[in-house]
N, C-alpha and C positions, 0 to 999 in steps of 0.2 A: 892776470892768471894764465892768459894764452902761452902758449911756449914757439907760436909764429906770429909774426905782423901779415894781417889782410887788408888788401890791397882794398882801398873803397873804389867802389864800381864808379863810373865812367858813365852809366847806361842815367835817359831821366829814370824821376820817378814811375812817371804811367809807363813807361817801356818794361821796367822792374815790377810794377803790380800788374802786369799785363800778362805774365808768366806765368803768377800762381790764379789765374783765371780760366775755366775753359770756356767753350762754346758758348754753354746755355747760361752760365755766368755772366758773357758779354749782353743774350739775350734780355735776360732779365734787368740787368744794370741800365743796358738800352734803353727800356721800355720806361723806367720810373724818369731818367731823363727828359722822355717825351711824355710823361705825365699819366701815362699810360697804368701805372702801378696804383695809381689813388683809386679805381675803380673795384678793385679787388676787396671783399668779403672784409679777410683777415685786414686789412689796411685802412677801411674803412671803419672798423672798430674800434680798430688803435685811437682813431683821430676824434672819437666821441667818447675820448676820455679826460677828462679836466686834472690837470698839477697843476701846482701853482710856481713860478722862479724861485722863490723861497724856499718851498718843499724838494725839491730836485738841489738845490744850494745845499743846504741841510742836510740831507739823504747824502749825497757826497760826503760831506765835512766826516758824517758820521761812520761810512764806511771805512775812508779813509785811514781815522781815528781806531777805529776796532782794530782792523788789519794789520798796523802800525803797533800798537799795542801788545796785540799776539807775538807777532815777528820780533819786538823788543825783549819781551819776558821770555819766550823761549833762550833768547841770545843770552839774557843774564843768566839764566837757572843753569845754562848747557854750562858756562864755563865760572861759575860761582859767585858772581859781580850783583850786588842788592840790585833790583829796579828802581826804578824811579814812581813816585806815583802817579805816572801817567804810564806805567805800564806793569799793572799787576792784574792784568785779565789770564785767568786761569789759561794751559792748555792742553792738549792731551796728551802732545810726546815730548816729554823729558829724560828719558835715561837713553843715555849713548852707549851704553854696554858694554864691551869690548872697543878701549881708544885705538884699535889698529884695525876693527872693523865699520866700512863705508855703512853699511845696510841700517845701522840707526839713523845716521842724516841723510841716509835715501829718502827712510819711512817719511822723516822730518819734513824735509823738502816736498815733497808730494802732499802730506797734511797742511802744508801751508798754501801750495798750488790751490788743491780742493775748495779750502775757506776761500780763496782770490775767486775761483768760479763763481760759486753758488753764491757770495754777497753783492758781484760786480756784473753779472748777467742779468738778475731782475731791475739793477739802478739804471743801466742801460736802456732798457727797455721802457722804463720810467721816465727818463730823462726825452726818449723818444715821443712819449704818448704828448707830454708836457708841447715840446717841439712842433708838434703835427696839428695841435688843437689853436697854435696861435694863426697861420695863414695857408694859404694853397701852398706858395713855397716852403714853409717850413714844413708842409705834410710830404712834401717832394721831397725832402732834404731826408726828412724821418725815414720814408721808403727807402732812399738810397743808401741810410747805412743799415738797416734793417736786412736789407736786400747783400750788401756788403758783407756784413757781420756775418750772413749763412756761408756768404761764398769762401771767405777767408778762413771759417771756423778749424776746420779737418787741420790746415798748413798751416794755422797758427797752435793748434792744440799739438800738431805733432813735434813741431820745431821748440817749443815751451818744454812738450817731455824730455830732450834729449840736454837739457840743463843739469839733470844731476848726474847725466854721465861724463859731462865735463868737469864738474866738480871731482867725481869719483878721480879723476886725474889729475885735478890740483890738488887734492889728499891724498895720492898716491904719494906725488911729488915732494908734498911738505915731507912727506913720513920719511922716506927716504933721506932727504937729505940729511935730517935730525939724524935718524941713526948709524949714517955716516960719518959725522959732525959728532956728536956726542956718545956714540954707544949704544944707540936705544933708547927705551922708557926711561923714563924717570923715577917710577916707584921702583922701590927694591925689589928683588924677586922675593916669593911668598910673603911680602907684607900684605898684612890682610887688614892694614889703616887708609883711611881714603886723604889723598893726596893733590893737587890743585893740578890742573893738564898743564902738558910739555907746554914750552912754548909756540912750537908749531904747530901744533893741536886749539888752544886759544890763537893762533893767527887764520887757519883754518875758519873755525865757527868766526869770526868778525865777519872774513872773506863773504862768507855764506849770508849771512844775514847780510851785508850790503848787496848781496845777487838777487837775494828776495827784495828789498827795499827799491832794486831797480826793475825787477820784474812788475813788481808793484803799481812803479810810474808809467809803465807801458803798458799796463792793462785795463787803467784808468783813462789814458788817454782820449779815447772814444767818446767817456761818459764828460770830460771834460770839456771836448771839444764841440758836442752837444748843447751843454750849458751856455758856451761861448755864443753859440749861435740863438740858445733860447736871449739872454742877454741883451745882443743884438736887435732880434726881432721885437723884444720889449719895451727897450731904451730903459734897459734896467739896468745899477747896476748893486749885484751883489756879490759881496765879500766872504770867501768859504770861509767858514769855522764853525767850530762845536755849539 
């Protein structure tokens, strides 16, 4: 969808995540390091909380499944294709409105964002507590994405918002080109029959729903990588799913 190639950086990684860090960022990240962060109130609560690998396995599978589901049925309903029955969980924005206006898969895209917060923020946190209850390291580990997660939140929430304004210009782009290409819409003017979207209108919404599907994987990542390490510290191993 880009309309340039970017160059991948050169720089490591801690050089690259050293950037969106500041000061007390380094401080704090410092201190769980040096084991310093387990003595803390709120960290010490955390860690006198019991999950079980099962329950945080589970918890994933399930979020996963939800989220996937929504992101699915909205795809089908937007451009008129039956779901599957793995993916007929109601949702709340369906009409696109005017196909030459962005601002319904703005709405869209930001309702799907919101549900990826509020489902994948508490599993997180879950997957943390689970983490922290098995050994001194694993409550160092918890700290330090705990401790992470605040530092990162602002640069990741802001760089997440500016997704649908890249979109807005790959639907710019599609539209254009169609109506240079073909003439326009496809429905007749004053026909007041509803009619199946252009085809770069259905290439659009795919587009979209694979940018959500990949936003997805990267939001998860954390809670995954989590689990990897509860796993580890358990000699467990378990297998996501429903």
């Amino acid at each position: 969808m880009a309309t340039a190639e970017v160059a991948e950086s050169t720089q490591p990684f801690a050089e690259r995540l050293g950037l969106w860090l500041d000061w007390t960022d380094a401080i704090a990240l410092s201190a769980v390091v040096q084991g310093e962060a387990a003595s803390r109130p709120q960290q010490a609560a955390r860690t006198t909380t019991t999950v079980s690998v099962r329950s945080v396995a589970d918890q994933l599978a399930r979020v996963r499944l939800d989220l996937t589901r929504a992101l699915t049925t909205d795809a089908s309903r937007s451009t008129g294709r039956a779901g599957t029955a793995a993916s007929r969980t109601p949702t709340t924005v369906v009409d696109d409105g005017d196909a030459n206006d962005f601002a319904p898969h703005r709405r869209r895209y930001q309702a799907h964002q919101r549900a990826m917060e509020t489902k994948i923020k508490p599993l997180r946190a879950e997957a943390r507590a689970a983490l922290a209850g098995q050994s001194p390291s694993g409550g160092q580990l918890a700290a330090f994405d705990a401790v992470l997660e605040e530092a990162l939140a602002a640069r990741e929430q802001h760089l997440l918002s500016t997704v649908p304004r890249w979109l807005e210009q790959h639907f710019a782009r599609l539209r254009a080109a169609h109506a240079s290409t073909e003439g326009g819409d496809e429905r007749p003017a004053g026909s007041g029959t509803s009619t199946p979207p252009a085809a770069w209108l259905a290439a659009y919404r795919r587009d979209m729903h694979e940018v959500l599907l990949a936003e997805l994987d990267v939001r998860l990542q954390p809670v995954e990588g989590l689990l990897e390490a509860l796993l580890e510290a358990t000699g467990n191993e378990v297998t996501e799913g429903p």
